[in-house]
TORNU-152536 format. One record per atom (N, C-alpha, C, O): residue in three letters; chain; atom name; x, y, z. Coordinates in steps of 0.001 Angstrom, whole numbers, plus 500000, padded with zeros to 6 digits. Example, Ala and Ser with C-alpha at 12.3 -4.5 7.8 and 13.67 -1.06 7.14 Angstrom:
BEGIN
   residu   chaine   atome       xx       yy       zz
      ala        A       N   513190   494310   507800
      ala        A      CA   512300   495500   507800
      ala        A       C   513200   496700   507800
      ala        A       O   514236   496681   508465
      ser        A       N   512850   497750   507080
      ser        A      CA   513670   498940   507140
      ser        A       C   512900   500030   507870
      ser        A       O   513409   501138   508039
! end
This chain:
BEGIN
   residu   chaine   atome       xx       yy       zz
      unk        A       N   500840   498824   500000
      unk        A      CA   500000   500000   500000
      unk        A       C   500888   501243   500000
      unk        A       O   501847   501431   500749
      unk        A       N   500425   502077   499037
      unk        A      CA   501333   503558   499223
      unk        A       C   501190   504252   500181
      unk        A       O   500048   504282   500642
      unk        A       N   502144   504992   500792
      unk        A      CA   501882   505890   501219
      unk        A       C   501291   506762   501003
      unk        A       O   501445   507240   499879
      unk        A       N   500122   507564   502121
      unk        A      CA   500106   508550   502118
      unk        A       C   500754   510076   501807
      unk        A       O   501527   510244   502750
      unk        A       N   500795   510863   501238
      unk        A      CA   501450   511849   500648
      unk        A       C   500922   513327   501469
      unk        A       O   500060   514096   501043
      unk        A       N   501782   513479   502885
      unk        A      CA   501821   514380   503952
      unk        A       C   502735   515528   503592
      unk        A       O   503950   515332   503606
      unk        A       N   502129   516990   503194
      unk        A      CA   503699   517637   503327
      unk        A       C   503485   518525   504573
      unk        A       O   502937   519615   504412
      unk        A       N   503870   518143   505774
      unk        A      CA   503673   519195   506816
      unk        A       C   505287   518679   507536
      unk        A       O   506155   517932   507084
      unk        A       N   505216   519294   508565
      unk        A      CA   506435   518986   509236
      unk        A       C   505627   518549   510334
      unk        A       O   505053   519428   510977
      unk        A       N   505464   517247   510696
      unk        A      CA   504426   516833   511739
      unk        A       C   505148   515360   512055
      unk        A       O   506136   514842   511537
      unk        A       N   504399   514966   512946
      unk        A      CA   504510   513379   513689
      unk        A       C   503374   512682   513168
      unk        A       O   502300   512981   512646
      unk        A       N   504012   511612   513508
      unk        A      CA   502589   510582   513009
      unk        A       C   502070   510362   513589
      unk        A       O   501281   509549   513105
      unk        A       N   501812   510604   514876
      unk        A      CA   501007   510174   515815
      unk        A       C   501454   510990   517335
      unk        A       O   502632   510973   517690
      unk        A       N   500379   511698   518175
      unk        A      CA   500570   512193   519568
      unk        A       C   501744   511553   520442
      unk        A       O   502533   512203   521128
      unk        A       N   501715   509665   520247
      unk        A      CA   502712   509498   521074
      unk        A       C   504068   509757   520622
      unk        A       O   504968   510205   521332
      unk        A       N   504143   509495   519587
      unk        A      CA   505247   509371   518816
      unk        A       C   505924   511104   518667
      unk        A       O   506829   511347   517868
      unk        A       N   505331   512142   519537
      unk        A      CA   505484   513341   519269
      unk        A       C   507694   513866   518684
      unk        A       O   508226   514866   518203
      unk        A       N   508058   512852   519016
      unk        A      CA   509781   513592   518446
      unk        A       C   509800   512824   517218
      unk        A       O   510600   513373   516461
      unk        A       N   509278   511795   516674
      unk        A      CA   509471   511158   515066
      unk        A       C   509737   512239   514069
      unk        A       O   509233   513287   514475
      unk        A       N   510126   512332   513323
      unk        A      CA   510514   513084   512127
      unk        A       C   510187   512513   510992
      unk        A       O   510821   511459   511048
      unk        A       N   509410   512518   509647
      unk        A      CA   509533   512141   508555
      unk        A       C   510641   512361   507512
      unk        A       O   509892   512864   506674
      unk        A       N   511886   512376   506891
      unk        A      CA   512807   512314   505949
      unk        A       C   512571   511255   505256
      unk        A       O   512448   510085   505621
      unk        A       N   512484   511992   503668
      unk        A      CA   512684   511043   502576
      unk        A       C   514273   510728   502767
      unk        A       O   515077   511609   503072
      unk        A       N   514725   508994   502491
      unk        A      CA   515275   508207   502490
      unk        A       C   517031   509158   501602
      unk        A       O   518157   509117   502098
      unk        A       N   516721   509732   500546
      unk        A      CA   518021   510201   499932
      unk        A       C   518118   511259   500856
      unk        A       O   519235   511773   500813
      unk        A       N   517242   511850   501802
      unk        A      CA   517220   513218   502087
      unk        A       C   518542   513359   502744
      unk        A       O   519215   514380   502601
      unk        A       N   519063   511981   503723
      unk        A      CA   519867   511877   504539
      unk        A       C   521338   511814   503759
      unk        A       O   522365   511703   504429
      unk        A       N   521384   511896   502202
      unk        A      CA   522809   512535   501953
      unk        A       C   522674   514147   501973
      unk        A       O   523350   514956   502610
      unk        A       N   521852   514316   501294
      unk        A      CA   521283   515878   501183
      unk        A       C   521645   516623   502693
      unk        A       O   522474   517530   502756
      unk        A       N   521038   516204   503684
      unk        A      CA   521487   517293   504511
      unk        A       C   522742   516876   504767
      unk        A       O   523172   517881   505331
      unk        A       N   523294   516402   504758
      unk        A      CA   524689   515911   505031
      unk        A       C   525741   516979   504357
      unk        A       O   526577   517557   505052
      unk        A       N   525602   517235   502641
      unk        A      CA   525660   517788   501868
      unk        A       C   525645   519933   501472
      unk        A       O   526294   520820   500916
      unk        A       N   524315   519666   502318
      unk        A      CA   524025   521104   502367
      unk        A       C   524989   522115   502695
      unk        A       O   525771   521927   503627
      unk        A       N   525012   523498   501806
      unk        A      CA   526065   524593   502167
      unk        A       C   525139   525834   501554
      unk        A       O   525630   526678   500805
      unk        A       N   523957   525842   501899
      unk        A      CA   522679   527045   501881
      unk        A       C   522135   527391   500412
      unk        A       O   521351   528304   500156
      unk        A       N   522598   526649   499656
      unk        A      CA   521993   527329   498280
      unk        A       C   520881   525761   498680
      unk        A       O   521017   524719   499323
      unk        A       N   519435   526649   497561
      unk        A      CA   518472   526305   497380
      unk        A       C   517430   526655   496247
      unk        A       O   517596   527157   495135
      unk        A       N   515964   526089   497103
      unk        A      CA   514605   526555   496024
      unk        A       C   514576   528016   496129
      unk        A       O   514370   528857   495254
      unk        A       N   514779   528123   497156
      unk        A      CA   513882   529405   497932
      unk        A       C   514775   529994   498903
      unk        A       O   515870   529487   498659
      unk        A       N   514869   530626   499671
      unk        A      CA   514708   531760   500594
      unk        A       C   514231   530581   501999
      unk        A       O   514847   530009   502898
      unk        A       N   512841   530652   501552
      unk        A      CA   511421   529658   502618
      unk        A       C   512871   528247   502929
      unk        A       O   513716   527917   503761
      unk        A       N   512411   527924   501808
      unk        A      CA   513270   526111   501278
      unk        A       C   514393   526114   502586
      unk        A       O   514336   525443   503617
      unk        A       N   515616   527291   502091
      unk        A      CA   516741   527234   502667
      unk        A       C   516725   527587   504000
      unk        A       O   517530   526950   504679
      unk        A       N   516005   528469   504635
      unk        A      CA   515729   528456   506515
      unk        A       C   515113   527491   506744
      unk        A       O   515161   527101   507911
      unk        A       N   514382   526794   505880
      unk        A      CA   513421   525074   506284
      unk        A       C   515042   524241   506852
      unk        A       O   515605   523932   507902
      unk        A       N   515248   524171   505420
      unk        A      CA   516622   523106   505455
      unk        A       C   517562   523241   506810
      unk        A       O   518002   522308   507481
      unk        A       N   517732   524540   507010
      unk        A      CA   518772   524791   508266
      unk        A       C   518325   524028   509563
      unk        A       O   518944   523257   510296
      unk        A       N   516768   524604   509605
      unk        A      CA   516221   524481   510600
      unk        A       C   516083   522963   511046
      unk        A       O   516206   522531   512192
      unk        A       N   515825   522310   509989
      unk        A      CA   515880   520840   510144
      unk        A       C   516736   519864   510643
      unk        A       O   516498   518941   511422
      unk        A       N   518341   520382   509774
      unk        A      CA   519304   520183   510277
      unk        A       C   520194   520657   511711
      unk        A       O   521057   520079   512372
      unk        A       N   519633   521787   511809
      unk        A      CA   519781   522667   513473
      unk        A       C   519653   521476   514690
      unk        A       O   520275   521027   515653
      unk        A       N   518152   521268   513788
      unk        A      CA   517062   520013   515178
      unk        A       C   518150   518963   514993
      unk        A       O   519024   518995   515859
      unk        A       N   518269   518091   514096
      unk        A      CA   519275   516631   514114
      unk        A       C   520222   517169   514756
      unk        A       O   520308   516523   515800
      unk        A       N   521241   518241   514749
      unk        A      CA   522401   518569   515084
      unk        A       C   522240   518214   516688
      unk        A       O   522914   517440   517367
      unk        A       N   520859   519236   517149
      unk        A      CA   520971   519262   518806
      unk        A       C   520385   517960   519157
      unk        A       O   520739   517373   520179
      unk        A       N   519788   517639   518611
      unk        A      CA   518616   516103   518986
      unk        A       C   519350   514997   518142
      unk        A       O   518644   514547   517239
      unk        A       N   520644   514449   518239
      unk        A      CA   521215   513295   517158
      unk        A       C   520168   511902   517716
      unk        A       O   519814   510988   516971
      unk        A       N   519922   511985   518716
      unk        A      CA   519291   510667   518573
      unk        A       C   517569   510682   518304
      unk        A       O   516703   509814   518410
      unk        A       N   517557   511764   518004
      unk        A      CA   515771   511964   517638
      unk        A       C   515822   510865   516891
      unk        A       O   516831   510529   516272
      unk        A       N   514231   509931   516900
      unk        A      CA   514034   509196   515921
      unk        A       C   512940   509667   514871
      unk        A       O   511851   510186   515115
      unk        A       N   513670   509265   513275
      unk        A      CA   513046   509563   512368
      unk        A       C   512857   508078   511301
      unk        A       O   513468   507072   510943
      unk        A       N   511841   508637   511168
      unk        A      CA   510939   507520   509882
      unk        A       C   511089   507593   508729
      unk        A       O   510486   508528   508202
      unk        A       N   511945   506669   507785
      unk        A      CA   512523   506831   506768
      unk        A       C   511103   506860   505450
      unk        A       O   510331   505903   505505
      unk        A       N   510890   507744   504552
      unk        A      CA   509372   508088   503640
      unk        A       C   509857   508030   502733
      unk        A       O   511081   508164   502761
      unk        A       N   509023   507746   501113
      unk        A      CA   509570   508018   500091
      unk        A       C   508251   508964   499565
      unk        A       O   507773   508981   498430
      unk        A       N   507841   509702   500690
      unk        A      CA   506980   510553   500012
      unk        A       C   507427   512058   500830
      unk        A       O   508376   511856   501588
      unk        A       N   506914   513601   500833
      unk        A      CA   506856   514480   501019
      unk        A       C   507569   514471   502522
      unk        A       O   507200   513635   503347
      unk        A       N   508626   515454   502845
      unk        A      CA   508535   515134   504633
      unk        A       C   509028   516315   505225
      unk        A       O   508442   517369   504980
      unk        A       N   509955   516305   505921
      unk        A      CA   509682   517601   506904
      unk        A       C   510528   518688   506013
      unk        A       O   510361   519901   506135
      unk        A       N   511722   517923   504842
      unk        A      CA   512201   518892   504039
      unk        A       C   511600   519861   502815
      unk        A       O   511775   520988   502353
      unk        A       N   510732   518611   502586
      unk        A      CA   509791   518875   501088
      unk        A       C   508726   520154   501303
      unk        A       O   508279   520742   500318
      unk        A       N   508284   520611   502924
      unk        A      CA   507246   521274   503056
      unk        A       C   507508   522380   502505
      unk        A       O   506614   522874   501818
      unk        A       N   508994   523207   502657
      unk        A      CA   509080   524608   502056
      unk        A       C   509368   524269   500539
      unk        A       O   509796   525226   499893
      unk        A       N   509231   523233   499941
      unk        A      CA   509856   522890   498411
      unk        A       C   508999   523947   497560
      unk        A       O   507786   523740   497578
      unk        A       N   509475   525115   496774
      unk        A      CA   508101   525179   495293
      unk        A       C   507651   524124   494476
      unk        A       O   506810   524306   493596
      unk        A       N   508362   522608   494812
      unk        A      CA   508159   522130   493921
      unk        A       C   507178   520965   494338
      unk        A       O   506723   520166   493520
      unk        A       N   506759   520932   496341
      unk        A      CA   506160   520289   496265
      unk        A       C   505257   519540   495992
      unk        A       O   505099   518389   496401
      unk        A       N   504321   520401   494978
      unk        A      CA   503195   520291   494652
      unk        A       C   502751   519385   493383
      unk        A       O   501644   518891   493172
      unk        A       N   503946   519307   492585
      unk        A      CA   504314   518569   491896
      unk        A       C   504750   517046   492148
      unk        A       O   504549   516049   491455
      unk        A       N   505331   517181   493218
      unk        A      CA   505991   516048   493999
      unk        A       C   504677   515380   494698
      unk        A       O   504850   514268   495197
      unk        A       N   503618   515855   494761
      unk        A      CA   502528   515116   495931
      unk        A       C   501768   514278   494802
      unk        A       O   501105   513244   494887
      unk        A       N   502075   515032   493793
      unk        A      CA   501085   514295   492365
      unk        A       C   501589   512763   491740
      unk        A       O   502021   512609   490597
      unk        A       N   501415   511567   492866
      unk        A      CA   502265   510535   492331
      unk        A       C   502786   510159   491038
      unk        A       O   503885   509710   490713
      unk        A       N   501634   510474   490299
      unk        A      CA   502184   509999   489076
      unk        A       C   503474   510913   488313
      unk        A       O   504254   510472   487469
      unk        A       N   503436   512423   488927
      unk        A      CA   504377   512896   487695
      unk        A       C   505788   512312   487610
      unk        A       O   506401   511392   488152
      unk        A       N   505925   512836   487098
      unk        A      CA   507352   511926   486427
      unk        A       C   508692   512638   487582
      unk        A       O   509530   511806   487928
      unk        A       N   508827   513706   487992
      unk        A      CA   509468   514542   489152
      unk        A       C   509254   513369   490525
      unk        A       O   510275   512962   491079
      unk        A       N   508139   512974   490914
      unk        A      CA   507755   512789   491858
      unk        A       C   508020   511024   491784
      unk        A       O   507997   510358   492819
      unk        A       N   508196   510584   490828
      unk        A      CA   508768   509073   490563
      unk        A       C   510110   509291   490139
      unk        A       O   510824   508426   490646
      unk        A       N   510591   509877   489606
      unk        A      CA   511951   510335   490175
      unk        A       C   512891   510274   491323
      unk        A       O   513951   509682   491522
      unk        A       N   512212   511015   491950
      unk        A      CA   512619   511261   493718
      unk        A       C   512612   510669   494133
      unk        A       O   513604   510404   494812
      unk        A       N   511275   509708   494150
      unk        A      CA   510422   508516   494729
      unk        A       C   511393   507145   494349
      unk        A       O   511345   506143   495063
      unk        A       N   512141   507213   493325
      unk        A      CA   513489   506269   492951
      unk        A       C   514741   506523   493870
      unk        A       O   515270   505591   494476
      unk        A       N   515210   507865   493955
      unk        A      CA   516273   507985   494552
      unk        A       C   515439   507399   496186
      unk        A       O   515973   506371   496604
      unk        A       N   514675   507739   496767
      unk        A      CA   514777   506923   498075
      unk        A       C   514817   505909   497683
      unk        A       O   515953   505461   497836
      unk        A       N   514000   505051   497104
      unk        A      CA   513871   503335   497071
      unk        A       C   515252   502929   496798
      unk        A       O   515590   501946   497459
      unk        A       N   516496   503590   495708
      unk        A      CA   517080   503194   495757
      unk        A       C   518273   502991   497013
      unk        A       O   518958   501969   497045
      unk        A       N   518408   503963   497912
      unk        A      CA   518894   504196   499326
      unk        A       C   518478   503266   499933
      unk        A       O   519321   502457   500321
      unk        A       N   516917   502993   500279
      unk        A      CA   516514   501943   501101
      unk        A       C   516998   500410   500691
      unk        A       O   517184   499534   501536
      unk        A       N   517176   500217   499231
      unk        A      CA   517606   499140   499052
      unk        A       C   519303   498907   499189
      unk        A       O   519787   497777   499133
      unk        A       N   519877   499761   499319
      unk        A      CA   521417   500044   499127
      unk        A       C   521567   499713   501029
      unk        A       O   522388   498902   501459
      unk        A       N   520854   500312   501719
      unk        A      CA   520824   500303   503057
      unk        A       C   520223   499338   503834
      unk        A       O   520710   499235   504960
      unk        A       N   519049   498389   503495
      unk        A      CA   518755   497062   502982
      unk        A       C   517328   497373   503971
      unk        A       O   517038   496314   504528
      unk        A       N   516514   498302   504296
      unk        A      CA   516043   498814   504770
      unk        A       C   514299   499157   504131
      unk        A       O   514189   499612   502992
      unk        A       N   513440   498972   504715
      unk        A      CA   511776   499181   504171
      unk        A       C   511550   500190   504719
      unk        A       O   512120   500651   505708
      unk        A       N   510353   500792   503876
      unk        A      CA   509840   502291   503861
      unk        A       C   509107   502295   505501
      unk        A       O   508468   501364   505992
      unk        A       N   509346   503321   505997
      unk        A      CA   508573   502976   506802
      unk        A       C   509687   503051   508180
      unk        A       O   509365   503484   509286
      unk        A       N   511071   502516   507806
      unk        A      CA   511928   502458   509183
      unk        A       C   511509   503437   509974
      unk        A       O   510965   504475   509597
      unk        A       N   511931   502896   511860
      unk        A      CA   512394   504176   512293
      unk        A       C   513858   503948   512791
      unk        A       O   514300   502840   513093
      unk        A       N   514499   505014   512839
      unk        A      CA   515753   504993   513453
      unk        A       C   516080   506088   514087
      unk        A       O   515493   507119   513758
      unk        A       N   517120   506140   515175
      unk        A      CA   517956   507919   515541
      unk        A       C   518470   508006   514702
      unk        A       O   519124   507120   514152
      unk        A       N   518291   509323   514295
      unk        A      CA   519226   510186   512650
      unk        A       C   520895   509943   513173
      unk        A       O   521782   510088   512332
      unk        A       N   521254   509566   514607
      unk        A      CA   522294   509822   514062
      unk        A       C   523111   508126   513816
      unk        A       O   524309   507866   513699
      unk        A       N   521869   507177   513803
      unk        A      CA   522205   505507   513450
      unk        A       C   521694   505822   511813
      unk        A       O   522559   505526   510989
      unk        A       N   520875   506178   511448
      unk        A      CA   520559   506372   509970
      unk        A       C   521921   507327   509224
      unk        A       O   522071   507189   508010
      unk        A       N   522735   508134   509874
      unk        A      CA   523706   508923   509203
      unk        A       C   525171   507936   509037
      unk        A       O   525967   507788   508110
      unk        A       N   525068   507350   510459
      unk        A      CA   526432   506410   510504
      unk        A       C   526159   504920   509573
      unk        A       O   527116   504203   509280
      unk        A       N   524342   504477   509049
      unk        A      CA   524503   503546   508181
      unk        A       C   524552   504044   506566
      unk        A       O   524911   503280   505670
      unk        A       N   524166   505341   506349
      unk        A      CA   524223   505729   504852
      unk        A       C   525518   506043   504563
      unk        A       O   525902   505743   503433
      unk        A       N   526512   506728   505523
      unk        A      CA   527802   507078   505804
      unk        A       C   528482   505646   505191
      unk        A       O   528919   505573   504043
      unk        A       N   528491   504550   506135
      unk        A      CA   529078   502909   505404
      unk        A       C   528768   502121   504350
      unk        A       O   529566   501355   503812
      unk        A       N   527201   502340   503911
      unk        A      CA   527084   501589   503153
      unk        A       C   526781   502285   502161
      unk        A       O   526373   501405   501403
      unk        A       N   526652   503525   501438
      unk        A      CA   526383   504262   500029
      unk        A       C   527736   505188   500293
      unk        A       O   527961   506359   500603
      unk        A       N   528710   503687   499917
      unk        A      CA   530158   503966   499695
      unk        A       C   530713   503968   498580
      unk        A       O   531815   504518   498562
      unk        A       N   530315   503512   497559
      unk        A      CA   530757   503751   495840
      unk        A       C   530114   504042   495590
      unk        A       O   528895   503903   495699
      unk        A       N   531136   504858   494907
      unk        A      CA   530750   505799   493723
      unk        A       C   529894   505604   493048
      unk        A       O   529117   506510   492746
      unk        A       N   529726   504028   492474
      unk        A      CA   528521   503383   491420
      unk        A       C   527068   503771   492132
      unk        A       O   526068   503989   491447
      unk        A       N   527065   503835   493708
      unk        A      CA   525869   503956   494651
      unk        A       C   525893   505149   494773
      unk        A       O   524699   505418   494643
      unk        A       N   526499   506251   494961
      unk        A      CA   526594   507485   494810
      unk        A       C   525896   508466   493445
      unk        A       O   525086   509393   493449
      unk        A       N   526650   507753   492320
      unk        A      CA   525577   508540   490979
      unk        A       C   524386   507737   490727
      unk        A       O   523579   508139   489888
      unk        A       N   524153   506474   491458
      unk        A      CA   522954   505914   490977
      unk        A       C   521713   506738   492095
      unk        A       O   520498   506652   491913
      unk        A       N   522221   507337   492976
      unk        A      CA   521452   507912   494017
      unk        A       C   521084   509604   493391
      unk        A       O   520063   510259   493185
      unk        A       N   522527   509806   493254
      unk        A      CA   522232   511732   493163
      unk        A       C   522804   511816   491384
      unk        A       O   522697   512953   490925
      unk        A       N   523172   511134   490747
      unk        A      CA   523218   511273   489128
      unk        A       C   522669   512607   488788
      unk        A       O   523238   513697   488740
      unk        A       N   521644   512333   488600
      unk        A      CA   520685   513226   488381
      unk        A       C   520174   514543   488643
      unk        A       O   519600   515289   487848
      unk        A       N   520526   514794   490172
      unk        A      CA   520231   515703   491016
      unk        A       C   520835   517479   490672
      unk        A       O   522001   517871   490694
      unk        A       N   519927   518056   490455
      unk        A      CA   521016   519090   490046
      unk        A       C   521547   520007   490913
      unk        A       O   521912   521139   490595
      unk        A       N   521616   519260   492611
      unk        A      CA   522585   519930   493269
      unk        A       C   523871   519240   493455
      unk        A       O   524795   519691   494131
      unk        A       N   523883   517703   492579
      unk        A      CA   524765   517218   492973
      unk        A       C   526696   517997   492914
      unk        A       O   527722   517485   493362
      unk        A       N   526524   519301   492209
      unk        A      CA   527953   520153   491804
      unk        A       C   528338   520940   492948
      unk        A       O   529503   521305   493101
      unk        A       N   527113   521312   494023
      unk        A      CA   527320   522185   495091
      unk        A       C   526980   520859   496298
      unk        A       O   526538   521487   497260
      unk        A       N   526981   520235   496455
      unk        A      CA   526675   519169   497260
      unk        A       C   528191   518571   498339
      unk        A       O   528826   517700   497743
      unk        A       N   528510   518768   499111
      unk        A      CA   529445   518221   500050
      unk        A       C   529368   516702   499989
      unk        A       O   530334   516060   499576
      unk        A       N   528330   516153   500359
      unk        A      CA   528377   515182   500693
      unk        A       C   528851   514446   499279
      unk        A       O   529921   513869   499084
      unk        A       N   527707   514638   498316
      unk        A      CA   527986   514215   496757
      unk        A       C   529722   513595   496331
      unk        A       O   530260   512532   496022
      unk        A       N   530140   515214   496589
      unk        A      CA   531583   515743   496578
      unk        A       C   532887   514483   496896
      unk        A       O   533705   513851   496228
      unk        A       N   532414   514618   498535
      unk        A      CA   533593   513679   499088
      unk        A       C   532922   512133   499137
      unk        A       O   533543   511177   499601
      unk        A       N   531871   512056   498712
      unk        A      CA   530807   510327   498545
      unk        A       C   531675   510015   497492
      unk        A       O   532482   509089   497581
      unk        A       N   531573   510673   496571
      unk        A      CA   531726   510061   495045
      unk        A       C   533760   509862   495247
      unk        A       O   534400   509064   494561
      unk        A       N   534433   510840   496379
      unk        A      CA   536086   510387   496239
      unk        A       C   536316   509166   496775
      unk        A       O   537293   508460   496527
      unk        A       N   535173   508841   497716
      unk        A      CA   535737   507556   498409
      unk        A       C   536434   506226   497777
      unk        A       O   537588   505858   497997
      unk        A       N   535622   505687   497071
      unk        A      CA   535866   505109   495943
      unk        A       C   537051   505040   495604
      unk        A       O   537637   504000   495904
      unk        A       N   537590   505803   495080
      unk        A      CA   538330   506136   494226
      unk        A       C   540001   506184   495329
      unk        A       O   541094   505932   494823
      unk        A       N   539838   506529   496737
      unk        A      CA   540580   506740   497299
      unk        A       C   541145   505205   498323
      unk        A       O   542156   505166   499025
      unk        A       N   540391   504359   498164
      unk        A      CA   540463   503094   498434
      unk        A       C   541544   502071   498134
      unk        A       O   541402   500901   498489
! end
């Protein structure tokens, strides 16, 4: 069954009030980040997100391959909520492919900072690196991208 397609920055439930939603690639992305963006909105979202993991590393978050706490300031979310478009199966690839690289179902939860130390080990080549962010057209300003894709190579 698909997911539901949420773009708020919310929990899934009252008890569960510290869960976080992140799409599955999101976790190279913030890794990555150095303030360029969609927006203005987008880029204080992004900080802010990463601010929270920074002070809260063991918050637990729920790995989505739909809309999540990054996507809410996106312009492009709207596009992205529309399963079928072709943007939004796109994206919807780069997580699945993470989750399968990480060996992991939609749906995990983990502390961001056990989800950072398993994407960190195991989307270690390069081959897993452009099959993830190829595409991406921040992959040129991207940190993580950057030193992901030397590992490889430095082995």
């Amino acid at each position: 069954m698909p997911e539901k397609s949420i773009c708020r920055y919310e929990t899934d439930s009252k008890s569960d009030s510290e869960l976080l939603r992140i799409r599955a690639h999101h976790l190279c992305c913030i890794q990555g980040f150095q303030g360029y963006g969609y927006s203005p909105v987008f880029v204080a979202n992004m900080r802010a997100v990463i601010s929270d993991l920074e002070v809260f590393p063991s918050r637990p978050i729920k790995l989505v391959t739909v809309c999540d706490a990054i996507c809410v300031s996106c312009p492009s979310k709207m596009e992205c909520t529309v399963q079928e478009s072709v943007l939004s199966q796109k994206i919807r690839q780069m997580d699945l492919t993470v989750l399968k690289i990480l060996k992991l179902d939609v749906g995990t939860v983990l502390n961001a900072d056990e989800a950072f130390r398993l994407i960190n080990s195991k989307l270690n080549k390069a081959s897993h690196v452009e099959e993830v962010c190829g595409t991406c057209k921040w992959r040129q300003k991207c940190l993580w991208y950057i030193q992901a894709g030397k590992q490889e190579s430095e082995v």
